[in-house]
N, C-alpha and C positions, 0 to 999 in steps of 0.2 A: 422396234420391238420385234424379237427376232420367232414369237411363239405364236402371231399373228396368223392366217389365211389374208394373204389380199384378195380382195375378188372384186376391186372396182374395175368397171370397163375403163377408168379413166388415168390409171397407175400403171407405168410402163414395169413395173416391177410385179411378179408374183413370186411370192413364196408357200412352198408346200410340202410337209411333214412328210417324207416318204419312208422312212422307219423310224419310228422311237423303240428302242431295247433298252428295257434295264435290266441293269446286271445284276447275278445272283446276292453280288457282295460287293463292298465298296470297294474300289481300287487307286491304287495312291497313283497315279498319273503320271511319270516326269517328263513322259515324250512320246509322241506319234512317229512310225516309219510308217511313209507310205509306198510303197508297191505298184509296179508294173509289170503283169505278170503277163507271159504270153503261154497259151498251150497249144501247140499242134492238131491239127483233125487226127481222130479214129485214136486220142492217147486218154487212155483210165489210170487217173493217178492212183488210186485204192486206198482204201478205209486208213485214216489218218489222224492224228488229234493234232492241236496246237498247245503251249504251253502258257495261252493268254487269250482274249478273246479278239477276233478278226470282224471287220465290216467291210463290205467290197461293194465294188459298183461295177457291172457290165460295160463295155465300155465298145466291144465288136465281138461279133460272131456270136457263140452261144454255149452254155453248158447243161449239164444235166447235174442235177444237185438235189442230196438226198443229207440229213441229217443223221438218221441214224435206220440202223438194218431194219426193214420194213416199216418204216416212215413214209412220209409223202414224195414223192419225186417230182421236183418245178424243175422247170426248162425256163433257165435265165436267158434274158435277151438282152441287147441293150437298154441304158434305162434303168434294168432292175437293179434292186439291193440285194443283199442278204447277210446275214451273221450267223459266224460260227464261235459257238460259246466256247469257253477255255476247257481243256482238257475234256470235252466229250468227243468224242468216236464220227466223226465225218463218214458217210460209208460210201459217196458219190462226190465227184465232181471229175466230171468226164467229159470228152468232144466225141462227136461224130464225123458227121461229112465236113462240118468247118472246125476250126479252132476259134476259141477264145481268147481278148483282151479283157482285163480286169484292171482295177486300181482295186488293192488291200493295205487297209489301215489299219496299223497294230496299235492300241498303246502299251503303251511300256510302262512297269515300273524302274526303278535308279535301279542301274546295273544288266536290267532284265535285257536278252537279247531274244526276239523272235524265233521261233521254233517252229518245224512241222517234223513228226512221225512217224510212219508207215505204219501199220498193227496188223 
Protein backbone atom coordinates (compact mmCIF):
# COMPACT_ATOMS: atom_id res chain seq x y z
CA UNK A 1 0.00 0.00 0.00
CA UNK A 2 1.73 2.76 -1.42
CA UNK A 3 -0.33 5.83 0.84
CA UNK A 4 0.94 4.24 3.99
CA UNK A 5 3.73 6.08 6.57
CA UNK A 6 5.98 3.08 7.61
CA UNK A 7 7.33 3.86 10.89
CA UNK A 8 8.11 0.39 12.31
CA UNK A 9 11.68 0.28 13.78
CA UNK A 10 11.42 -3.23 12.34
CA UNK A 11 10.79 -2.45 8.35
CA UNK A 12 13.90 -2.01 6.41
CA UNK A 13 11.57 0.08 3.97
CA UNK A 14 10.14 3.61 4.81
CA UNK A 15 7.97 5.44 2.87
CA UNK A 16 7.20 9.29 3.13
CA UNK A 17 4.65 11.72 1.29
CA UNK A 18 6.95 14.47 0.52
CA UNK A 19 4.71 16.48 -1.88
CA UNK A 20 1.18 15.77 -2.75
CA UNK A 21 -0.21 18.52 -5.37
CA UNK A 22 -3.23 18.56 -6.80
CA UNK A 23 -3.98 19.86 -9.85
CA UNK A 24 -6.21 22.72 -10.69
CA UNK A 25 -7.95 20.43 -13.36
CA UNK A 26 -7.75 17.07 -14.48
CA UNK A 27 -5.20 16.11 -16.96
CA UNK A 28 -5.34 13.34 -19.44
CA UNK A 29 -1.67 11.88 -18.91
CA UNK A 30 -0.12 9.90 -21.91
CA UNK A 31 3.44 10.30 -20.75
CA UNK A 32 6.10 11.63 -18.22
CA UNK A 33 9.68 13.16 -19.54
CA UNK A 34 11.95 13.34 -17.13
CA UNK A 35 14.74 15.75 -16.90
CA UNK A 36 18.23 16.42 -15.98
CA UNK A 37 18.86 19.66 -15.75
CA UNK A 38 22.02 21.18 -14.87
CA UNK A 39 22.42 25.20 -14.10
CA UNK A 40 25.67 27.02 -13.65
CA UNK A 41 26.60 29.22 -10.45
CA UNK A 42 25.86 33.04 -10.49
CA UNK A 43 22.98 32.06 -13.71
CA UNK A 44 19.14 33.84 -13.37
CA UNK A 45 17.19 32.08 -15.63
CA UNK A 46 14.18 34.89 -15.30
CA UNK A 47 10.51 34.85 -14.92
CA UNK A 48 9.18 32.05 -17.15
CA UNK A 49 6.08 29.88 -17.42
CA UNK A 50 5.71 26.38 -18.70
CA UNK A 51 3.06 25.13 -20.90
CA UNK A 52 2.10 22.12 -18.43
CA UNK A 53 2.83 21.62 -14.93
CA UNK A 54 6.45 20.61 -13.66
CA UNK A 55 7.69 18.54 -10.33
CA UNK A 56 11.44 18.56 -9.64
CA UNK A 57 13.56 17.17 -7.16
CA UNK A 58 17.05 18.75 -5.98
CA UNK A 59 19.23 16.55 -6.72
CA UNK A 60 22.97 18.93 -6.02
CA UNK A 61 23.98 22.22 -5.28
CA UNK A 62 21.13 24.70 -4.79
CA UNK A 63 18.51 27.14 -6.06
CA UNK A 64 16.59 30.07 -5.23
CA UNK A 65 13.02 29.63 -6.07
CA UNK A 66 10.25 31.94 -5.95
CA UNK A 67 6.75 31.27 -7.63
CA UNK A 68 5.51 34.36 -8.41
CA UNK A 69 6.72 38.28 -8.03
CA UNK A 70 6.63 38.91 -4.44
CA UNK A 71 5.84 35.48 -3.27
CA UNK A 72 7.85 33.50 -0.84
CA UNK A 73 11.55 32.79 -1.76
CA UNK A 74 12.76 28.91 -0.58
CA UNK A 75 16.32 28.01 -1.10
CA UNK A 76 16.10 24.35 -2.53
CA UNK A 77 18.63 21.93 -1.52
CA UNK A 78 19.09 18.54 -1.99
CA UNK A 79 16.28 16.40 -1.07
CA UNK A 80 13.75 19.20 -1.70
CA UNK A 81 10.70 19.07 -3.98
CA UNK A 82 8.89 21.62 -5.59
CA UNK A 83 6.00 22.44 -8.38
CA UNK A 84 5.61 24.68 -10.87
CA UNK A 85 1.94 24.86 -11.88
CA UNK A 86 1.20 25.08 -15.76
CA UNK A 87 1.17 28.42 -17.24
CA UNK A 88 1.76 30.58 -14.20
CA UNK A 89 4.65 33.13 -14.24
CA UNK A 90 7.84 31.46 -12.30
CA UNK A 91 9.59 34.77 -11.23
CA UNK A 92 13.02 32.81 -9.65
CA UNK A 93 14.94 29.96 -10.11
CA UNK A 94 18.44 31.03 -9.88
CA UNK A 95 22.13 29.85 -8.66
CA UNK A 96 24.53 31.71 -6.79
CA UNK A 97 27.93 30.70 -5.68
CA UNK A 98 26.99 26.87 -6.69
CA UNK A 99 24.95 25.61 -9.47
CA UNK A 100 22.27 23.31 -9.39
CA UNK A 101 21.19 19.49 -10.49
CA UNK A 102 17.52 18.81 -10.63
CA UNK A 103 15.39 15.99 -12.14
CA UNK A 104 12.05 17.61 -13.73
CA UNK A 105 9.14 15.66 -14.54
CA UNK A 106 6.62 16.87 -17.04
CA UNK A 107 3.47 15.09 -17.86
CA UNK A 108 2.32 15.18 -21.05
CA UNK A 109 -0.76 15.18 -22.72
CA UNK A 110 -0.78 12.89 -26.46
CA UNK A 111 1.06 15.12 -28.76
CA UNK A 112 1.90 17.65 -26.01
CA UNK A 113 5.72 18.60 -26.10
CA UNK A 114 7.34 20.44 -22.92
CA UNK A 115 7.73 24.03 -22.99
CA UNK A 116 9.52 26.84 -20.93
CA UNK A 117 9.20 30.78 -21.83
CA UNK A 118 10.86 33.69 -20.88
CA UNK A 119 8.28 36.67 -20.03
Amino acid sequence: MYDAVMTSSESPISRIVVLDQHLPEPLPVQHVEVRRITIEPHTALGAHVHNGPVFGNIVSGKAIYQQAAGGEVQVLHPGDVFYEPAVDRISRFDTEDEGVTFLAYFPLTAGQDATLDLV
